[in-house]
N, C-alpha and C positions, 0 to 999 in steps of 0.2 A: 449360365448364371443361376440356374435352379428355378423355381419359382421365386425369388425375392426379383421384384420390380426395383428399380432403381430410386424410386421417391420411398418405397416400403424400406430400403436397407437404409437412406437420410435420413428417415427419422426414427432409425433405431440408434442411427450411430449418435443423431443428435440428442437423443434422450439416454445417453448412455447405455445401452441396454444392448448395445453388441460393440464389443471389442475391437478396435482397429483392427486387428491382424483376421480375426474371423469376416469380418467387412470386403475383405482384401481378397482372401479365398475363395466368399461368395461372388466376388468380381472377374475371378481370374480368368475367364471366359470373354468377359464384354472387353471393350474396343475403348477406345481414350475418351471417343465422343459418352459413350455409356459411364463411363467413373465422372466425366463432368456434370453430367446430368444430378449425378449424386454429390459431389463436392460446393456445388454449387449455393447448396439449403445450410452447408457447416461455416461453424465461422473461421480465422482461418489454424487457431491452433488444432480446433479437428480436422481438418483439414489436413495440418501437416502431418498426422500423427497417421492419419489415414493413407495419404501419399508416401511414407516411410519404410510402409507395408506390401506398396505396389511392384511389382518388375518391373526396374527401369527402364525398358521399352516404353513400358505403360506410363510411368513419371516423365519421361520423354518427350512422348507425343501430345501427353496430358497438357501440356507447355503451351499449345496449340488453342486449345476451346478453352482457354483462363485467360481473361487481365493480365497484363504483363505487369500492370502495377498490383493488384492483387495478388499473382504469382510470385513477386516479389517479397510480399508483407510472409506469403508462407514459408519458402525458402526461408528467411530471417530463422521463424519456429521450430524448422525443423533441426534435427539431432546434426551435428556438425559433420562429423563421419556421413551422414546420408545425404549431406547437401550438397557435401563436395563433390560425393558420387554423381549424383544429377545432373552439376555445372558442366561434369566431363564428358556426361555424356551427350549434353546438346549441341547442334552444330553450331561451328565458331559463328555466325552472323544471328544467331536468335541468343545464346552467352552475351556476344557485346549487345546485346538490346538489351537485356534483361537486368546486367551487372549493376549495372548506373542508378537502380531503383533500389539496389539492396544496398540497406544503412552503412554504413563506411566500415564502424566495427567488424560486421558480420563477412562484410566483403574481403576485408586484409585477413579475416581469417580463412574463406575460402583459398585464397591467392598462397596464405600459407602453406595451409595441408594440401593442396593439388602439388605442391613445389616439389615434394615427398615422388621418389623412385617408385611405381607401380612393385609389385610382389615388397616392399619393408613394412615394417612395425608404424611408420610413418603415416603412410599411406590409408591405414586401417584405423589408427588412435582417432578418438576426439579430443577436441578442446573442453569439456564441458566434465571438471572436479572444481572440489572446495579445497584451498589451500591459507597456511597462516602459516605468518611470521615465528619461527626461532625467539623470537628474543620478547614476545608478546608474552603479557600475561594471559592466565586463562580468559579471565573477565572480559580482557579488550579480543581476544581471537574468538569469542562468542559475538561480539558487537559485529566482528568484521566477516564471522558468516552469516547474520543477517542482512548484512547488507550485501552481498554476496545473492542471497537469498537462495541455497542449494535445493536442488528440487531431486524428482524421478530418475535425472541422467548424472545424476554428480553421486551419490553411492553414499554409505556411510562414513566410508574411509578418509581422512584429511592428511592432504600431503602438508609435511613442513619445509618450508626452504629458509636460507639462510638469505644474507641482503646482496647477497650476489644469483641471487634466484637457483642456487645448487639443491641438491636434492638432497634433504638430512633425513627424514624417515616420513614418518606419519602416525595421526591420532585418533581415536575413534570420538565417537560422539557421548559415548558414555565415561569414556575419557574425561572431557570435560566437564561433565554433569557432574562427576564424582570427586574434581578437583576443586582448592580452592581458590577463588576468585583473583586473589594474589598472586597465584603459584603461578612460575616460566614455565610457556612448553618445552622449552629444552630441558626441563627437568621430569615429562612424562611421555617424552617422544620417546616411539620403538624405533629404533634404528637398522634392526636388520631386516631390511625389506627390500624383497626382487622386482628388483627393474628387466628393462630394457632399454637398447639404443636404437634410436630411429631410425637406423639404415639395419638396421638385422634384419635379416631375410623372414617374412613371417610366417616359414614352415617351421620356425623354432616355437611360434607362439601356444603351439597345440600340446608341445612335451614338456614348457613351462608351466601350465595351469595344471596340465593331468598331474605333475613331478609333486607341485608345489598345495594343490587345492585350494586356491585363489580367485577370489569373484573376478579383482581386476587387478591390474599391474602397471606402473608406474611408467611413461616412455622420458628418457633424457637425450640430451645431444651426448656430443664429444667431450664437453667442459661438463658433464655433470647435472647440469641446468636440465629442470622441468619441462616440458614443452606437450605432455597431452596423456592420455591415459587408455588403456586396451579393456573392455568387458571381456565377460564372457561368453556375450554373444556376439559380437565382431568376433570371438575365434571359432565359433561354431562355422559362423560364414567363411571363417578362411579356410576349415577345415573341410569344410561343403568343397568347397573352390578349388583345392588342392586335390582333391579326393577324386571329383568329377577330372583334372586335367590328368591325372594320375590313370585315370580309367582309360580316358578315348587316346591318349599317349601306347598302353599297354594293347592295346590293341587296332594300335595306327591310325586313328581313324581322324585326328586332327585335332583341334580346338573344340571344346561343350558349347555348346548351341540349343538354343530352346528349340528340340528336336520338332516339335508339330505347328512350330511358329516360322521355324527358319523354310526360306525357301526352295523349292527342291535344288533349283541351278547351282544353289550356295553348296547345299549338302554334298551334290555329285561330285563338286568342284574339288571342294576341299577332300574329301575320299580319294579322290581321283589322282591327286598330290603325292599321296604315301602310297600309294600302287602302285604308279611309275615307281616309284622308287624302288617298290619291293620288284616288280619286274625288270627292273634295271639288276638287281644281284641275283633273278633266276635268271638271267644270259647268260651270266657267268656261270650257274652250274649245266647249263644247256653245252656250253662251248668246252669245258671240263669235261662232259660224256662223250663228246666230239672226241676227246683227244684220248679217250678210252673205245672209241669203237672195235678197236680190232679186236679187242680183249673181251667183249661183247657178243663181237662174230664168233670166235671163238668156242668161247662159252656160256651159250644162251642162258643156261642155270643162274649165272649172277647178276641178272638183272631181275631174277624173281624178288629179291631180297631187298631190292635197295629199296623198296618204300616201307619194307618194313623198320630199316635201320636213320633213312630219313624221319620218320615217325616217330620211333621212338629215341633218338637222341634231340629233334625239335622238344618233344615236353619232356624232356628232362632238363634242359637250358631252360625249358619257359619257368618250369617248378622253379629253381634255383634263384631264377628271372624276378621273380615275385618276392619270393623270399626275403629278397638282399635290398628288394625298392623299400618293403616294406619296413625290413631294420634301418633303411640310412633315413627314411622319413619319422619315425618315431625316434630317432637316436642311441637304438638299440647297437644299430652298428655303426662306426665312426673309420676315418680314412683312415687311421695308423691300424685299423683289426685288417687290414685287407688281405697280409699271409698267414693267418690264423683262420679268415674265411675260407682264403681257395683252399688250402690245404683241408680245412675240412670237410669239402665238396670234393676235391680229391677221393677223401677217402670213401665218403659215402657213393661219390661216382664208381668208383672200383668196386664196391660191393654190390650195388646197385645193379652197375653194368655186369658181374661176373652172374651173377643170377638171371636177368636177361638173356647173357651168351650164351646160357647152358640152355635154354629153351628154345634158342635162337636155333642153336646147331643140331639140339635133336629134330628138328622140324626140315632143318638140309640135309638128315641124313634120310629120309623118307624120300630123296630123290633119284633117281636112278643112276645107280653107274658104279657099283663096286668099290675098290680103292680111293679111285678119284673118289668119291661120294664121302668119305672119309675126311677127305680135304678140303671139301667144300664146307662139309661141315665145321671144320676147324676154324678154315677161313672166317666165314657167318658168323661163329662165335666171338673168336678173338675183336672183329671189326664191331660188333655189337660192343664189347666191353669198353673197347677203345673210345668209341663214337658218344656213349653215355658219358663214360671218362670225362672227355674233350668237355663235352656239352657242360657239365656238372660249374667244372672250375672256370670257363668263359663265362657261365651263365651269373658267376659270381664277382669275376673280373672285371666285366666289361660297366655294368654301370656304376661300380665304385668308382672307374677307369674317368669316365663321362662324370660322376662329382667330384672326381678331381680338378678336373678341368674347366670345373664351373657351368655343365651342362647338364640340363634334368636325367635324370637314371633313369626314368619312365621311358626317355626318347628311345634306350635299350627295350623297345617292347619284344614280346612275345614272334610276331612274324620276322623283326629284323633277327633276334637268333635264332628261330628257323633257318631262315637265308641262311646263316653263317657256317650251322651246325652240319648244313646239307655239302656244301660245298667240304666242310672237314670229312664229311662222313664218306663222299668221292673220293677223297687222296686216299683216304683210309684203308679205304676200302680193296682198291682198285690196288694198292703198292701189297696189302698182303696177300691176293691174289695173284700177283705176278711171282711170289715168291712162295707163297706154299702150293697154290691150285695148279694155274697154269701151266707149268714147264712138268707136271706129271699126266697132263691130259693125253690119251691113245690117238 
């Protein structure tokens, strides 16, 4: 926690003079007991603003050393989007203590947004814009955001609905200012304005804002109707969020976890998880070499090679591997490009690979043996070009394959096409060997 003492950061946070979110930072070392000490001297809108900032571990356990009727009056404060977070995260018997103190409004709107599918647009939106009537004049849709009273979390932008609460556009504030007092909004409303619907998945939320360069964006149901609104920072965070499960995905290692908080037993555990796994699909190239020993006995030369060709056909599927997550998550690439992709991993596989085999094979003919040595090299290379080949257009295939089917593309990580590439790069291997190498061996 630095040097700042815990009553030192209350009454900077109480005199203004440090930032919730820097408050937060300075805390991010201390314990729920250490942030109570400090929340304790704010009243409770610093409080919530301060709490909004923390890891909800730390909002969590904070639950703990506060008033549950206190805890309550903050919850009420805090940003909608952030409360609900909290409510989910506590366990169900300190939830039902706590609910029953937070104001009825506040609570039907928790009860709402929790309703919301974890990963949608839903889930992420708050409640918390200024909205007017269609058919209001200017004069009176000024009256009615006063009493509204829009603050920090509601934005510049007004949404307009019509009397069935449908979503017709929105107005600015300067809108208003510049209109006159008589004038309909339906006669100053913009109307072409992007939305979203509350079940979209909100990996779309990141290519809407970058697409469009929009503070916020609009969330409706299925009829149309208004029901909550997205910043730009709830997409930062989902874009954090995606990013982080995109990472330990790609390199198997499970779900993001607050690596120096989580516990070790947790970390091995879940590691431990996708190894079986991965060990589960090296049996199968273990029992695949099993059934190539004789060809092995044979000709001890071709096992110099296979890690070389294991190797490099695994990162050439990982290259491709990356590539293809990273277009289907920005929406560079979409499910109908999928034979326009492999085919062009094809090709770049075959060039790729043929370049590869050529170096591949000068390197088997450095091995002893005359004619034979000829054919090994041949072998080496062709399986090299092959192996890259293979690697290139699976590495492309496979997690479009997996977003077709409604499964993250990242779950396609890096080790799982190793696994796959190795066991290709066996048959491969081992079948043009028996047909170019073997049956000339003395």
């Amino acid at each position: 926690m630095d040097s700042n003492s815990p009553q030192e950061i209350a009454d900077l946070l109480k005199d203004r003079v440090l930032h919730p979110a820097e408050a937060a930072d300075l805390l991010a070392d201390a314990g729920a007991e250490e942030v109570a000490e400090v929340v304790k001297v704010l009243d409770e809108q610093q409080t919530a603003d301060l709490v909004e900032h923390l890891d909800l571990e730390v909002q969590r356990d904070l639950v703990n050393y506060i008033p549950r009727g206190h805890m309550a009056k903050v919850i009420e404060r805090m940003a909608p989007d952030a409360r609900v977070d909290l409510v989910k995260e506590l366990p169900e018997e300190v939830a039902d203590s706590l609910l029953p103190l937070i104001a009825r409004a506040e609570r039907l709107d928790i009860a709402r947004l929790a309703s919301y599918e974890e990963g949608t647009a839903g889930s992420v939106m708050t409640t918390e814009y200024a909205v007017v009537n269609l058919d209001a004049t200017v004069e009176a849709a000024i009256r009615e955001l006063r009493r509204q009273a829009p603050g920090e979390h509601t934005g510049s932008e007004i949404y307009v609905i019509d009397a069935d609460r449908r979503l017709v556009g929105s107005v600015t504030l300067r809108d208003l200012l510049l209109s006159k007092p008589d004038q309909k909004i339906g006669s100053i409303v913009k109307t072409d304005i992007v939305t979203v619907n509350a079940t979209d998945d909100q990996e779309k939320l990141g290519e809407i804002f970058s697409k469009y360069e929009i503070a916020s964006v609009p969330v409706v149901d299925d009829a149309g109707r208004l029901v909550g609104r997205i910043t730009a920072d709830d997409v930062i965070d989902v874009v954090e969020e995606e990013a982080d499960e995109d990472i330990y995905r790609l390199g198997a290692a499970g779900r993001p976890m607050d690596y120096l908080r989580a516990n070790i037993l947790k970390v091995a555990r879940q590691r431990l998880t996708w190894l079986l796994i991965l060990v589960g699909t090296g049996l199968i190239t273990s029992s695949l070499l099993q059934q190539y020993q004789a060809e092995l006995t044979t000709a001890i030369a071709l096992a110099f090679f296979l890690p070389l060709l294991s190797g490099s056909g695994g990162n050439a599927g990982s290259q491709t591997t990356a590539v293809v997550i990273r277009g289907l998550s920005t929406g560079e690439i979409q499910l109908s490009d999928v034979r326009r992709v492999v085919l062009k991993e094809l090709a770049v596989g075959l060039m790729v690979g043929t370049v590869l085999g050529v170096f591949a094979a000068a390197r088997a003919l450095l091995v002893p043996g005359g004619l034979q040595n000829l054919r090994l090299g041949l072998t080496v290379g062709l399986a090299m070009t092959g192996t890259v080949t293979l690697a290139k257009a699976l590495g492309a295939l496979l997690p479009i394959f997996f977003q077709r089917i409604r499964l993250d593309p990242a779950l396609m990580s890096a080790p799982f096409i190793s696994s796959i590439v190795d066991i290709l790069t066996i048959i491969t291997y081992f079948t043009l060997a028996r047909v170019i190498y073997l049956p000339y061996l003395r």
